[in-house]
N, C-alpha and C positions, 0 to 999 in steps of 0.2 A: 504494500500500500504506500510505503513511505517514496519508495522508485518512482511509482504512476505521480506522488504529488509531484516530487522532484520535478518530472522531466515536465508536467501540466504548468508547474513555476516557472522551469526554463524557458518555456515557449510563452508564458506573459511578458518576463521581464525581456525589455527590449536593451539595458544600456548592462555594460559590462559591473559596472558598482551595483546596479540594482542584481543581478545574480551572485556577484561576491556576497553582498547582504543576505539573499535567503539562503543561499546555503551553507552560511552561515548559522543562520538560525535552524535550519533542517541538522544538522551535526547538535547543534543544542538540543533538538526536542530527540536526536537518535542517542546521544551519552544520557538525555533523563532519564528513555524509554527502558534503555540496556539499566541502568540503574536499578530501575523498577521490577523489571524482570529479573535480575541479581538480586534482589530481595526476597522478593514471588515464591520466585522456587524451591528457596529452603521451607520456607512456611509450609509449601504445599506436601513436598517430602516427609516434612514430620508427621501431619496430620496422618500420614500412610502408615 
C-alpha cells in the first residue's frame, strides 16, 4: 500500500523539492509503521 501511495505522490508532485518533501515524510510514516509492528508482535506472541 505504502508503494501504490508513493508512486500516486510521485506523479502529483511536479517540482523536484516537492518529492524530496514526501518522501521524506513516506520514510517517517514507514520507521513509525516498522516501529509499530516491532512492538505488535511480541505482544501478539505472548498472548500464544
Amino acid at each position: 500500500k505504502i508503494a501504490l501511495l508513493e508512486a500516486s505522490l510521485n506523479k502529483v508532485a511536479t517540482s523536484e523539492g516537492e518529492l524530496a518533501s514526501l518522501k521524506s515524510e513516506i520514510e517517517k510514516i514507514k520507521a513509525a509503521l516498522g516501529l509499530t509492528v516491532d512492538v505488535a508482535l511480541p505482544k501478539k506472541e505472548e498472548k500464544k
